[in-house]
N, CA, C and O atoms as CSV, one atom per row, in Angstrom:
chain,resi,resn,atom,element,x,y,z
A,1,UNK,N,N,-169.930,97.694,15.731
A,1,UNK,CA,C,-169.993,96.267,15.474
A,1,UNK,C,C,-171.174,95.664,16.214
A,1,UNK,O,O,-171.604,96.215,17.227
A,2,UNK,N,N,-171.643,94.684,15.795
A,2,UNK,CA,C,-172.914,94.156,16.280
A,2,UNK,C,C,-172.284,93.093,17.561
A,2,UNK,O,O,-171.163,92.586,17.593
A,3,UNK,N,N,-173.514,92.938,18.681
A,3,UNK,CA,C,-173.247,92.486,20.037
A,3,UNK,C,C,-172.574,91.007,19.665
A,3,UNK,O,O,-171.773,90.567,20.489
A,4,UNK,N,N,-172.808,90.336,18.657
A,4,UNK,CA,C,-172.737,88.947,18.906
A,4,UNK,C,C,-171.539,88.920,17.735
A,4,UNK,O,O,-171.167,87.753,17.862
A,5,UNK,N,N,-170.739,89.464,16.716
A,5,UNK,CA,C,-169.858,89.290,16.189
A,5,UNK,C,C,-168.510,89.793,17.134
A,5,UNK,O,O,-167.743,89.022,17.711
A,6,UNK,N,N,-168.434,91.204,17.135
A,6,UNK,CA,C,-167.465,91.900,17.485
A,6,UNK,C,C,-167.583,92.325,18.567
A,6,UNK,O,O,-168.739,92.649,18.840
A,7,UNK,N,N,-166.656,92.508,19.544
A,7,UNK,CA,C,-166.819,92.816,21.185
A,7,UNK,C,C,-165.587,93.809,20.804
A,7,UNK,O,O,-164.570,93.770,20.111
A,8,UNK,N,N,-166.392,94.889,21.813
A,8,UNK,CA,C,-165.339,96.380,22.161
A,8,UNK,C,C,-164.230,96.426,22.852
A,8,UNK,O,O,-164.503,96.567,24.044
A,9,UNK,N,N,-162.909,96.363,22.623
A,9,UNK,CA,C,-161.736,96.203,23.298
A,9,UNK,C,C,-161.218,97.521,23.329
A,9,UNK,O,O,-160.822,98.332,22.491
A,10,UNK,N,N,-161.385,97.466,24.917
A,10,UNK,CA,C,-160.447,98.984,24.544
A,10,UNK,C,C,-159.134,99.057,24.898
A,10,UNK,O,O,-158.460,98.223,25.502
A,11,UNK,N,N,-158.660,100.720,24.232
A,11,UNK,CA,C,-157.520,101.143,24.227
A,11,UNK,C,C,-156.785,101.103,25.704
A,11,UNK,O,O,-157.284,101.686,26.667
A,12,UNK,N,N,-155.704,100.453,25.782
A,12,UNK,CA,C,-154.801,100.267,27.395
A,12,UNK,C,C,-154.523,101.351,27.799
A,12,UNK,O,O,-154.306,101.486,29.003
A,13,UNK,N,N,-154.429,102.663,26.753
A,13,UNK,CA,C,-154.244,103.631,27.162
A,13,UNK,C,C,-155.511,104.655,28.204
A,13,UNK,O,O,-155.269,105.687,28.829
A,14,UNK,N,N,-156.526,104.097,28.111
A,14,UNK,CA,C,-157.510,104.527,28.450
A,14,UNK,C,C,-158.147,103.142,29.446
A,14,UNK,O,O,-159.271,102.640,29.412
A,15,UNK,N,N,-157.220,102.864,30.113
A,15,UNK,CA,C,-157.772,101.549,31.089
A,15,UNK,C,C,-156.504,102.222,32.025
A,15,UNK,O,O,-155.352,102.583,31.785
A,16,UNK,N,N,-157.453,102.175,33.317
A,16,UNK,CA,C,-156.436,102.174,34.741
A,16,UNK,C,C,-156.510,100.834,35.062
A,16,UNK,O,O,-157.197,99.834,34.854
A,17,UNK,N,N,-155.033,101.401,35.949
A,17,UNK,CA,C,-154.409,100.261,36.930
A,17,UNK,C,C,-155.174,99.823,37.815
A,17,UNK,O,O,-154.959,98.626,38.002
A,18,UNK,N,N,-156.049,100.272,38.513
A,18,UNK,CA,C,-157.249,99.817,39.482
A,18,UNK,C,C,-158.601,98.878,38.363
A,18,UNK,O,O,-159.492,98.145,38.793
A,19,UNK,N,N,-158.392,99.149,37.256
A,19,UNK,CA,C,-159.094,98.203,36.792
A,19,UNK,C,C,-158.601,96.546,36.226
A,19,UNK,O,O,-159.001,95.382,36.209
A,20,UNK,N,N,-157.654,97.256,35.881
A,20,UNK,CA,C,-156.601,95.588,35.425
A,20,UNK,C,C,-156.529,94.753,37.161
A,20,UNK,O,O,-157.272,93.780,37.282
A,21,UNK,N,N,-155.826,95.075,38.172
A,21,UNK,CA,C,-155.879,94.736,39.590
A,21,UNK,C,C,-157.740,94.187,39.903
A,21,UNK,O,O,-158.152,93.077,40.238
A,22,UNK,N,N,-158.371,95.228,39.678
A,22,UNK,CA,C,-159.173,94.637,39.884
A,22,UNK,C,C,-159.919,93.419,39.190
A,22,UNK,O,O,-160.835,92.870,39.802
A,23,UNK,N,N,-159.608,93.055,38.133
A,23,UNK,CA,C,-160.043,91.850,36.945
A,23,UNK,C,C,-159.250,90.508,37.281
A,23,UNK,O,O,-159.629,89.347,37.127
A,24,UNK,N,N,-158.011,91.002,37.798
A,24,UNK,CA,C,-156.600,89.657,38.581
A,24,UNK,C,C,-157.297,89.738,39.739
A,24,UNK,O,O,-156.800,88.815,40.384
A,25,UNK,N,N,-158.322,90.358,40.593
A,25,UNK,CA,C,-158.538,89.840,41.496
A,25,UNK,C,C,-159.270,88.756,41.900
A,25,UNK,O,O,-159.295,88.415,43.083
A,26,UNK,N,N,-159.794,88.251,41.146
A,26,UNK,CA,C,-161.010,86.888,41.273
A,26,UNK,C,C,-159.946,86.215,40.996
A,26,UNK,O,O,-159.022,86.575,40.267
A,27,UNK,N,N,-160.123,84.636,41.916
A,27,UNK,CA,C,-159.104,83.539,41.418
A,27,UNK,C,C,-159.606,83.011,40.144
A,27,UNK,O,O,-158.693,82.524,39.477
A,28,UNK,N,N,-160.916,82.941,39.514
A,28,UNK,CA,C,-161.660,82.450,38.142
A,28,UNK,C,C,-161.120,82.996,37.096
A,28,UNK,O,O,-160.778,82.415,36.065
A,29,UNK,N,N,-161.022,84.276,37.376
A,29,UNK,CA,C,-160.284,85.182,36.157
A,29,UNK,C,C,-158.648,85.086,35.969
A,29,UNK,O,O,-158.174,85.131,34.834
A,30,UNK,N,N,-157.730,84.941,37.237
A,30,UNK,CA,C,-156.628,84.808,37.484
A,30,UNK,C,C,-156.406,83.571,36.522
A,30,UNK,O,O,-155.784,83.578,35.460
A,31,UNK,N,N,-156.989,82.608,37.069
A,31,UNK,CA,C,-156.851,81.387,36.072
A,31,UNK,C,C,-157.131,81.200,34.616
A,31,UNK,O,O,-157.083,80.233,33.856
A,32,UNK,N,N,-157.404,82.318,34.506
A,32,UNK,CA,C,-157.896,82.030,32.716
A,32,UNK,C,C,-156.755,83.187,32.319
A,32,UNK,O,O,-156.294,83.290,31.182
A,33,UNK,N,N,-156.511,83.737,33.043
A,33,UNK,CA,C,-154.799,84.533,32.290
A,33,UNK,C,C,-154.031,84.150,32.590
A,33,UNK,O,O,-153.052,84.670,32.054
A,34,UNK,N,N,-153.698,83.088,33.534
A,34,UNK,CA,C,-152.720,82.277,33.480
A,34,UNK,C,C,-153.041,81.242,32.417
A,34,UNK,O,O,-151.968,80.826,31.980
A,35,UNK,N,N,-154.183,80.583,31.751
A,35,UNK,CA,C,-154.299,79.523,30.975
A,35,UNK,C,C,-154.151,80.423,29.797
A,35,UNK,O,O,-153.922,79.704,28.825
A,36,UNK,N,N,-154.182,81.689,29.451
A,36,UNK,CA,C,-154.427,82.277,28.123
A,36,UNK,C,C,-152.509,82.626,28.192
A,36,UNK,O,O,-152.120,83.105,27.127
A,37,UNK,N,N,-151.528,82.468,29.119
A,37,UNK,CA,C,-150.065,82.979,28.666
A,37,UNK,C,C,-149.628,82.519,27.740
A,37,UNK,O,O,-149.109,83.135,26.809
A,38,UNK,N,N,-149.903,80.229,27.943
A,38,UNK,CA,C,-149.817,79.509,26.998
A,38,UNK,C,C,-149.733,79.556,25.876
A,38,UNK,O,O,-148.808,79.103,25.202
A,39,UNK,N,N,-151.239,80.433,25.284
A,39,UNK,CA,C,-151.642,80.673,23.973
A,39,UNK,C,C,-152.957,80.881,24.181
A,39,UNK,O,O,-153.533,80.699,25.253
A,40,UNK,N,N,-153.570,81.358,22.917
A,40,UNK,CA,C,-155.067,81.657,22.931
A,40,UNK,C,C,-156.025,80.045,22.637
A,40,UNK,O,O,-155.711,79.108,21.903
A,41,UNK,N,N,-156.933,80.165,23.294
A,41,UNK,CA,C,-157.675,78.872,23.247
A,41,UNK,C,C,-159.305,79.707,22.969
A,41,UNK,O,O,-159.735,80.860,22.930
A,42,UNK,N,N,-159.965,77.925,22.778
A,42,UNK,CA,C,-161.188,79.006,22.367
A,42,UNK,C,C,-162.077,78.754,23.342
A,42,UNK,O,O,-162.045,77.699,23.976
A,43,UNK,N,N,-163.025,79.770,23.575
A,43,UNK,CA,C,-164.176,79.980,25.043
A,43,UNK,C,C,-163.939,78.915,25.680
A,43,UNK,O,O,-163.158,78.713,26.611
A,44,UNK,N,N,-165.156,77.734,24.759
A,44,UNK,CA,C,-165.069,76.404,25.280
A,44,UNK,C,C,-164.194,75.686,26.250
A,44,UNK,O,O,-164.547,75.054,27.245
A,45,UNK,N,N,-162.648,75.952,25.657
A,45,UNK,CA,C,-161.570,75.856,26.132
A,45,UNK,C,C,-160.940,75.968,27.893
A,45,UNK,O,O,-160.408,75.256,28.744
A,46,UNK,N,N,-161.388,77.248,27.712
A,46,UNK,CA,C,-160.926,78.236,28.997
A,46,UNK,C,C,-160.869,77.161,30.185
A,46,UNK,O,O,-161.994,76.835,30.562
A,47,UNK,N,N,-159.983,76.640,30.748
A,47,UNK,CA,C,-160.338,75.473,31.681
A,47,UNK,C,C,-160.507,75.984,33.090
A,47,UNK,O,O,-160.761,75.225,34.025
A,48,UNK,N,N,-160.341,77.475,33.239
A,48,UNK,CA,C,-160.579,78.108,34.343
A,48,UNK,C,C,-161.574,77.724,35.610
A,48,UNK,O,O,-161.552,77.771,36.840
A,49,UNK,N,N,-162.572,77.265,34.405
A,49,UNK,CA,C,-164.331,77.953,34.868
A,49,UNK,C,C,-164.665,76.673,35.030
A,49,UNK,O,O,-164.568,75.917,34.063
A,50,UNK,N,N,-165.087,76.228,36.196
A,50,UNK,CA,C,-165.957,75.206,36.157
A,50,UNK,C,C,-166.683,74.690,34.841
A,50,UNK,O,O,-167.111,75.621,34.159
A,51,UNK,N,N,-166.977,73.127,34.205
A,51,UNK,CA,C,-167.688,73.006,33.292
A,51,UNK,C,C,-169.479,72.908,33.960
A,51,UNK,O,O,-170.345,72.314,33.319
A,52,UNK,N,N,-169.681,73.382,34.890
A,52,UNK,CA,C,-170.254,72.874,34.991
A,52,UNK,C,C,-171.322,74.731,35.465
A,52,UNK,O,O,-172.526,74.955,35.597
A,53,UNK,N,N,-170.416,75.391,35.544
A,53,UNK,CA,C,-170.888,76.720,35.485
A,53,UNK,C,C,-171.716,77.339,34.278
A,53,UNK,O,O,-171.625,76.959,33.110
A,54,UNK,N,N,-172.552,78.374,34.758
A,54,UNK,CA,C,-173.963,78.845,33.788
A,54,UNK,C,C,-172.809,79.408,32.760
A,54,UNK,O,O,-171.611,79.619,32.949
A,55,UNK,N,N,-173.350,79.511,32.003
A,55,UNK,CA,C,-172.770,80.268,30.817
A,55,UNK,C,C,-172.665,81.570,30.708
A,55,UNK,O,O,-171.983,82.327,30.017
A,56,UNK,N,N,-173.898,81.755,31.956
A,56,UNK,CA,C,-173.816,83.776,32.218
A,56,UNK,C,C,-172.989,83.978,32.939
A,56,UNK,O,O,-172.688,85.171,32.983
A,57,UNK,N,N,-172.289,83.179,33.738
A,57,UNK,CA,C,-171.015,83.534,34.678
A,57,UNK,C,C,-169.330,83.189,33.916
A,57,UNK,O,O,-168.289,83.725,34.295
A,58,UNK,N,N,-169.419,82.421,33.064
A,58,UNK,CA,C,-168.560,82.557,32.846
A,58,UNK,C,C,-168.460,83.336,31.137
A,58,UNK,O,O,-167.473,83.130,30.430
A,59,UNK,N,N,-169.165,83.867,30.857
A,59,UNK,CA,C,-169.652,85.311,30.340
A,59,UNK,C,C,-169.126,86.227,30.401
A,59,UNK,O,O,-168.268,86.730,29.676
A,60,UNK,N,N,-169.951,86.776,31.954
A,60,UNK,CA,C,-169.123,87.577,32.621
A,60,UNK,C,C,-167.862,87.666,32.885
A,60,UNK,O,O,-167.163,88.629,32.573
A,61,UNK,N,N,-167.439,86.550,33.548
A,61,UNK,CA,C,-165.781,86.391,33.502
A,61,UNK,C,C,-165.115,87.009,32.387
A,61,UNK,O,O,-164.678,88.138,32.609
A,62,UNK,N,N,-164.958,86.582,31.366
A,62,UNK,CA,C,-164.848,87.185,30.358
A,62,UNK,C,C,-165.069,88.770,30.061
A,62,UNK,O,O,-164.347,89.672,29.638
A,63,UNK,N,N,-166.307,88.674,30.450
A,63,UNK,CA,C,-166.557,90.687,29.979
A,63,UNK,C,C,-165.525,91.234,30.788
A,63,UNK,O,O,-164.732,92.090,30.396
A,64,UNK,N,N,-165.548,90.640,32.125
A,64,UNK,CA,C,-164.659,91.480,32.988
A,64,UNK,C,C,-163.331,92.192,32.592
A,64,UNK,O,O,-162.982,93.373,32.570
A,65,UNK,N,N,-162.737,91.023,32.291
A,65,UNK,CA,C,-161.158,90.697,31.399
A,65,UNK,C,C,-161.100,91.520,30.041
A,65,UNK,O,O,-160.269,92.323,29.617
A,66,UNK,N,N,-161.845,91.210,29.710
A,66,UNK,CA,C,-162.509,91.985,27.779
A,66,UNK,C,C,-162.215,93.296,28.396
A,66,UNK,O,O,-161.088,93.708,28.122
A,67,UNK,N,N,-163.100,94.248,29.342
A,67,UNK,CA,C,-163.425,95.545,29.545
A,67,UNK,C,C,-161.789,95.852,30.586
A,67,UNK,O,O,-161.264,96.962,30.682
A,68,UNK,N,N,-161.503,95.167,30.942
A,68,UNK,CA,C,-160.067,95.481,31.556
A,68,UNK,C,C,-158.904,95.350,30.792
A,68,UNK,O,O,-157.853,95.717,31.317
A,69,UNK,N,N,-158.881,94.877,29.599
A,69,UNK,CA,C,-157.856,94.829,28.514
A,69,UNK,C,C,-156.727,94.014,28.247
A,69,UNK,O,O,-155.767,93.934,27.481
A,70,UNK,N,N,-157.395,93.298,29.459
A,70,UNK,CA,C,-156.401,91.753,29.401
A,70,UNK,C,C,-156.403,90.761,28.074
A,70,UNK,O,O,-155.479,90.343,27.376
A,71,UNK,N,N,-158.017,90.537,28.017
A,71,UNK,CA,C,-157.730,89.903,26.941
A,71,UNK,C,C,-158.408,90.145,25.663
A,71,UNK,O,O,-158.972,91.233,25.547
A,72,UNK,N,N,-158.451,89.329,24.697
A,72,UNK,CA,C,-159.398,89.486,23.591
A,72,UNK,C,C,-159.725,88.294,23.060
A,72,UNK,O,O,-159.026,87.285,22.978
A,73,UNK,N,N,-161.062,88.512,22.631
A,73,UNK,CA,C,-162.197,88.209,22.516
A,73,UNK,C,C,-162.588,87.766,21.270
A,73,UNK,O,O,-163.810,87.679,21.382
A,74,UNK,N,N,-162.204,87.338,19.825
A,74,UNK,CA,C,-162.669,87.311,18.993
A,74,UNK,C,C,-163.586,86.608,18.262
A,74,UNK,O,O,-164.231,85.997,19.113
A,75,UNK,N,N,-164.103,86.287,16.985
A,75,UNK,CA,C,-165.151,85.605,16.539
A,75,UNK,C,C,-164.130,84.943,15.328
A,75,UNK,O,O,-163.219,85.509,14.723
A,76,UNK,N,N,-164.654,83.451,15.193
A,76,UNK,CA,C,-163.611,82.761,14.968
A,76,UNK,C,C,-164.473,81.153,14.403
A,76,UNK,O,O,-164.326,80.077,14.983
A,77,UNK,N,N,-165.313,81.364,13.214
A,77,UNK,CA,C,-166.175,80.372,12.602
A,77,UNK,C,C,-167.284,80.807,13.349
A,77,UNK,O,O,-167.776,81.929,13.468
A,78,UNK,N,N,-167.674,79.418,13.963
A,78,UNK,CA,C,-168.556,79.664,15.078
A,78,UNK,C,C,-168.163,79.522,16.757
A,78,UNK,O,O,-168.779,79.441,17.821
A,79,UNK,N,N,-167.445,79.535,16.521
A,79,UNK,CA,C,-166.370,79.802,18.255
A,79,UNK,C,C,-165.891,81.149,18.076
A,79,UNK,O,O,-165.896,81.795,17.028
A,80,UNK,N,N,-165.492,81.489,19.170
A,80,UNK,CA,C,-165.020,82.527,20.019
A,80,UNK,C,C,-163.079,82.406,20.434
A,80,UNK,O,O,-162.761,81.690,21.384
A,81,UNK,N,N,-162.139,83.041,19.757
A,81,UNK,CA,C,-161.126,82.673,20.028
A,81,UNK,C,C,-160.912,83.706,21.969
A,81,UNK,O,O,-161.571,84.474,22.670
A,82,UNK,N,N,-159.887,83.169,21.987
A,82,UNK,CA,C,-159.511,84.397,23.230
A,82,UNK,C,C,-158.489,84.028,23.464
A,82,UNK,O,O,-158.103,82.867,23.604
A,83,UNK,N,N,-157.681,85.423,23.565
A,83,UNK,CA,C,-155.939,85.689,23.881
A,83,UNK,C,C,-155.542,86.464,24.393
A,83,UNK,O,O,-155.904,87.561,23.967
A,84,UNK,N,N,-154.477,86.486,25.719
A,84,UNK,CA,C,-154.168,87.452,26.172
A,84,UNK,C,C,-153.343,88.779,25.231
A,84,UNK,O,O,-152.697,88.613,24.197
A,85,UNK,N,N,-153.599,90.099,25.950
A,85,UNK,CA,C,-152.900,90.904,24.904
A,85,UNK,C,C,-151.859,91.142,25.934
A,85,UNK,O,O,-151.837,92.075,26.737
A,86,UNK,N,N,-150.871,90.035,25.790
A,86,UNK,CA,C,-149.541,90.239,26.529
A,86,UNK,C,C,-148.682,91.367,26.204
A,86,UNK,O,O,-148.181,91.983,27.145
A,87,UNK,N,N,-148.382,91.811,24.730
A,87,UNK,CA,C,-147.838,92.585,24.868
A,87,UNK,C,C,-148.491,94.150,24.839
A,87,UNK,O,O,-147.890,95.002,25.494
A,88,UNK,N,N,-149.729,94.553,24.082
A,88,UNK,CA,C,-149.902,95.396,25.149
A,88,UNK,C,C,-149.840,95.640,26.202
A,88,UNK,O,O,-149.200,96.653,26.484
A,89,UNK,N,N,-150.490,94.817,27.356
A,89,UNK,CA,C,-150.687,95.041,28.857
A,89,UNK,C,C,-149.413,94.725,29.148
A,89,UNK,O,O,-149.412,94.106,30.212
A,90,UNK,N,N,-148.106,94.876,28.628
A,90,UNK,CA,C,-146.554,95.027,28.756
A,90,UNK,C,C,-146.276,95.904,28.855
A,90,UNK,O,O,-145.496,96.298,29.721
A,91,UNK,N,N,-146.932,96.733,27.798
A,91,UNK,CA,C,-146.283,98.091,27.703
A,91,UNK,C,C,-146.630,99.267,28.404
A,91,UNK,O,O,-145.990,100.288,28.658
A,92,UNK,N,N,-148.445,98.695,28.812
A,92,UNK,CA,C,-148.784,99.504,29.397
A,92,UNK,C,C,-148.933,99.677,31.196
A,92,UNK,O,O,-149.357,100.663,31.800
A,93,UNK,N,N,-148.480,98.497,31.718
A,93,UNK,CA,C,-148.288,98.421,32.975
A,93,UNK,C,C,-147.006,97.370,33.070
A,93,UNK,O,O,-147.177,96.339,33.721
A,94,UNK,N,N,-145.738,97.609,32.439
A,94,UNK,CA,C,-144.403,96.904,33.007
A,94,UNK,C,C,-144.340,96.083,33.766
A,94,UNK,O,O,-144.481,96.388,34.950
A,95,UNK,N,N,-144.189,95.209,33.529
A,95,UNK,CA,C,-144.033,93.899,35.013
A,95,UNK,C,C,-144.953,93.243,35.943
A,95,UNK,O,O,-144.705,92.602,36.965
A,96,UNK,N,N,-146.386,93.617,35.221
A,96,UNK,CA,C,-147.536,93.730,35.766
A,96,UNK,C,C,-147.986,92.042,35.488
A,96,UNK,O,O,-148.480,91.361,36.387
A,97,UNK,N,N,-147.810,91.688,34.554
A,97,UNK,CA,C,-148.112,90.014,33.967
A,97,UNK,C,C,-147.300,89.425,34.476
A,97,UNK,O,O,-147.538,88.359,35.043
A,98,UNK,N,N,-145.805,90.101,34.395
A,98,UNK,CA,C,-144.638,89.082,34.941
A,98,UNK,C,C,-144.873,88.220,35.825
A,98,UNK,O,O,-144.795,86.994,35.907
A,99,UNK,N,N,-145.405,89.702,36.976
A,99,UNK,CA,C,-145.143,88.989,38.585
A,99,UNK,C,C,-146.518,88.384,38.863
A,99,UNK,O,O,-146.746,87.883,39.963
A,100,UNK,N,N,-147.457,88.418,37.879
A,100,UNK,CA,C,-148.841,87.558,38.381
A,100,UNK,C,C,-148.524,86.140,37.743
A,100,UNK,O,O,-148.736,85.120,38.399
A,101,UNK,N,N,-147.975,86.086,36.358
A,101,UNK,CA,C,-147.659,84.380,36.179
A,101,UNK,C,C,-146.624,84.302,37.052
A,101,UNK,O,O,-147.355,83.819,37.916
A,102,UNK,N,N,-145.359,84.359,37.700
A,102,UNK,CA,C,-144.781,84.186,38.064
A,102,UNK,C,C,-145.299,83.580,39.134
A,102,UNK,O,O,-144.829,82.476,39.410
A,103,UNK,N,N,-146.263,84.075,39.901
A,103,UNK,CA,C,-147.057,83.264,41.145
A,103,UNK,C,C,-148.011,82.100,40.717
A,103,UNK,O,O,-148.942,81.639,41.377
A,104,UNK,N,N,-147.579,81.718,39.457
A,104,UNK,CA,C,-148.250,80.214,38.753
A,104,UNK,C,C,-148.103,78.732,39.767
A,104,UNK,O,O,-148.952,77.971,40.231
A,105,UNK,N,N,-146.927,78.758,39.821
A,105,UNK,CA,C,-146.080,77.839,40.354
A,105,UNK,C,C,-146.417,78.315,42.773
A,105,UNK,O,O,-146.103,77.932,43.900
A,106,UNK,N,N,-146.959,79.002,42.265
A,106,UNK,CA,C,-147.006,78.778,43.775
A,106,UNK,C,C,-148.291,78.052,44.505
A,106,UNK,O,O,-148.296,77.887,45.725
């Protein structure tokens, strides 16, 4: 797929646990999978990220999450949708989303 339509999501089966942990570890990213439990919103959306941040950082943010299998990424008119893949990353690390929204409220 070409760079600017389709972005590479990979298989959960082929993503470690040291990489998902490591993608929940930034509070920037934390916050945009807690804003994506809601529902999928689009880039623009993401209220995570500073508005006021480069567009290459919160980019990145994104790739991070994308390449860790949290979320996805799609093309969607001319926006960008993005949604967590809750229930994959359910199946593939049990209780792993639970107990990170669960610390929403704290």
């Amino acid at each position: 797929m070409s760079g600017t339509q389709g972005l590479a999501h990979p298989d959960l089966a082929d993503v470690a646990l040291t990489d998902v942990l490591f993608a929940l570890s930034d509070p920037a990213r934390l916050q945009i999978v807690r804003d994506l439990a809601d529902g999928p919103l689009e880039m623009a959306q993401c209220g995570a990220t500073d508005p006021a941040l480069p567009k290459s950082t919160r980019s990145h943010l994104m790739k991070v999450l994308r390449e860790a299998g949290l979320i996805r990424n799609e093309p969607h008119g001319r926006q960008r949708i993005v949604s967590l893949r809750r229930d994959e990353v359910d199946a593939a690390f049990p209780g792993l989303l639970d107990s990170v929204l669960a610390g929403r409220d704290r």
